[in-house]
C-alpha positions, 0 to 999 in steps of 0.5 A, spaced: 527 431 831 533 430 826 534 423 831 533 419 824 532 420 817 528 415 815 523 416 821 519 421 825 515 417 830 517 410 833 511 405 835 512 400 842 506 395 841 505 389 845 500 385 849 498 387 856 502 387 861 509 386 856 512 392 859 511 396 854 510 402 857 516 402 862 520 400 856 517 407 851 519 411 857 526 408 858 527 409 850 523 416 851 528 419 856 535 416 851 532 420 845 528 426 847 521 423 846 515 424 848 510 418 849 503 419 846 498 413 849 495 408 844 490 405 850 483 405 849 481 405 857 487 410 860 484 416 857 479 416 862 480 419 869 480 416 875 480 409 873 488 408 874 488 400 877 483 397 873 486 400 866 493 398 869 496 406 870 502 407 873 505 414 873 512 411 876 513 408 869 514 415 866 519 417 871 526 414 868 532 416 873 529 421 877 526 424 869 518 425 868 517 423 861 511 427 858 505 423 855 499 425 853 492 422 852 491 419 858 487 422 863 484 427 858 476 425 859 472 423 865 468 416 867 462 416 864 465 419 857 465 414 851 470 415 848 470 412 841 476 412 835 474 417 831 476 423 836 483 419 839 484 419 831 484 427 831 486 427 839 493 423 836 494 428 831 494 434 835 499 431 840 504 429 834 503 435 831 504 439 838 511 434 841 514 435 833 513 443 833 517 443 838 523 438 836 522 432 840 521 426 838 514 422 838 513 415 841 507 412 839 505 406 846 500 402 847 495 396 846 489 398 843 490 395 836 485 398 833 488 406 835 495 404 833 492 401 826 487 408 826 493 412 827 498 408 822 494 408 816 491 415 817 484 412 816 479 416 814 475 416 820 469 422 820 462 419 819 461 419 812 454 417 810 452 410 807 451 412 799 446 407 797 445 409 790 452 408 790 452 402 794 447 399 789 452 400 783 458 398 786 454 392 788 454 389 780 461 389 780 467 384 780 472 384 786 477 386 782 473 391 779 473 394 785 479 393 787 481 398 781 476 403 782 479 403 790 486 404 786 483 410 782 482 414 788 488 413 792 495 408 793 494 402 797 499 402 803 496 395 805 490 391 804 486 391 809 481 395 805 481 390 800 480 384 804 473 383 803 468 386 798 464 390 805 470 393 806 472 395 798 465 398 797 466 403 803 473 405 802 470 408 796 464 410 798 468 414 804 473 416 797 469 418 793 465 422 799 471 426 800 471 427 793 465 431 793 467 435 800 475 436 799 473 441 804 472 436 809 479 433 808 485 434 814 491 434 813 494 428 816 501 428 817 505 423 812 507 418 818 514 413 817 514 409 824 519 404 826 514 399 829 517 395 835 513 389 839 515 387 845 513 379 847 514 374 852 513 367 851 506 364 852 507 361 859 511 367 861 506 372 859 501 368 863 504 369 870 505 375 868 498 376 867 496 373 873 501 376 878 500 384 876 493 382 877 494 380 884 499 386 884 492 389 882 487 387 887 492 388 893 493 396 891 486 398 892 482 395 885 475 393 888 476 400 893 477 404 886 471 401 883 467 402 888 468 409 888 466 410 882 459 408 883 460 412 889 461 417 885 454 417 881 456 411 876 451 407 874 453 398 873 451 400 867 456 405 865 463 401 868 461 394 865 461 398 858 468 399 860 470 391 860 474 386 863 477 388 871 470 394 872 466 389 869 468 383 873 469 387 879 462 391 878 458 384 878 461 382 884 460 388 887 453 388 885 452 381 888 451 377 882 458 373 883 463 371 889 470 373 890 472 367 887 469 367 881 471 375 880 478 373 880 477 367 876 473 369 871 477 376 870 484 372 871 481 368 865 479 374 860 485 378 860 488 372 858 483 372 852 484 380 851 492 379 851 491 373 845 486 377 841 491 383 842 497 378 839 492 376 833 491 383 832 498 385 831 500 378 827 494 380 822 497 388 822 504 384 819 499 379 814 498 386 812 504 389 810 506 393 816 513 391 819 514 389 826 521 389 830 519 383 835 524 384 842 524 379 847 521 382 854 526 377 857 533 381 855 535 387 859 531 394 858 538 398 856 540 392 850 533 393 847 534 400 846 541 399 844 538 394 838 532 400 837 537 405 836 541 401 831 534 401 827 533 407 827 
């Protein structure tokens, strides 16, 4: 834990299929750590293929890498941010408790940010009294009554008037209910994104999903629905279940399954990068390293950041 005296979590982000869990598991085994997953479909157990598991990528040199938050709710469960918020701060608090090193990994820009800014996330009822008084004032005034309540680390509960008027109605909820407050641990995160250029990360993307198909994906879907699933419950999850369950249930051919598939993971790894450019818009540094240079360099220029 006394690794650096500036941080005491790194974060590896990236889009889909960039490699960024070998890479925090590699960075993981030279520093001690341990990763905590920030993927919003990995928590789930036995969808290892259509979430993109691979268990080999923590064993680093004949090492298991201890991670956590995969695997921790079955099928079926929809897990939401509001319990990876507190899942994630449990984790942290048990990896620092025992002096190793955090390492915050995934793709899932909305847990990454939740866990970054400490959001505020237990279900805060609409206040509409409040709502109707805040409704007569100016953006700017807004902006001060928000600044009132706490210190603003970035602006995107500034960004538009929506947002501003639930900020402080979620403020001033806890100001009235200190006892619902919980401590959140004062993070400072050295924040690393791993990324190829546009064509490369388009192979990349159609190759592991081949890789995908050929190591059992449409057998592993089945078994779901085999399992007591309804179509209903694995097209909730997206992307490769939704795909290949529509498929499965006679509405698309093959072709048209890889294809539409091939197509939306490619879309899900630009929104994924808008996400992450729009973090940074925000005021949250990101060290970007080419996925191209070899594993040990990276980890040599994240070692010389810390």
């Amino acid at each position: 834990m006394h690794l650096s005296k500036n941080y005491n979590l790194i974060t590896v982000l990236g889009p889909t299929a960039s490699g960024k869990t070998r890479f925090a598991a590699c960075l993981a085994k030279e520093i001690e750590g341990e990763i905590i997953s920030a993927d919003s479909r990995q928590v789930y157990r036995k969808m290892d293929i259509g979430t993109g598991k691979d268990y080999r990528d923590y064993i680093v040199n004949d090492w298991q890498v201890p991670y956590h938050l995969v695997d921790i709710v079955d099928p079926g469960y929809e897990y939401n941010v509001y319990e990876y918020q507190r899942d994630f701060v449990a984790t942290y608090q048990d990896i620092t408790n025992r002096k190793k090193f955090p390492v915050l990994c995934g793709g899932s820009g909305l847990y990454i940010e939740a866990v970054l800014k400490g959001y505020k996330l237990i279900n805060v009822p609409v206040n509409s009294l409040l709502r109707k008084e805040l409704d007569k004032k100016s953006m700017e005034e807004l902006t001060e009554i928000l600044v009132s309540f706490k210190k603003l680390h970035n602006k995107t509960d500034i960004e538009t008037r929506k947002r501003l008027i639930r900020a402080i109605e979620i403020e001033e909820y806890y100001n009235r209910h200190p006892e619902n407050q919980t401590d959140y641990p004062e993070l400072n995160t050295l924040i690393i994104g791993i990324h190829f250029d546009r064509e490369t990360r388009r192979m990349r993307i159609t190759e592991r999903l081949m890789q995908r198909f050929e190591g059992g994906m449409i057998k592993e879907v089945k078994k779901l629905l085999d399992s007591g699933l309804s179509y209903d419950q694995l097209i909730y999850y997206g992307l490769e279940y939704k795909y290949i369950t529509l498929y499965l249930r006679g509405d698309i051919d093959y072709e048209s399954m890889v294809n539409s598939l091939n197509t939306a993971i490619h879309q899900l790894a630009k929104r994924q990068m808008t996400w992450f450019r729009r973090m940074e818009r925000n005021g949250i540094k990101i060290h970007w390293l080419d996925g191209q240079i070899p594993i040990k360099e990276r980890i040599e220029k994240v070692m010389a950041l810390l």
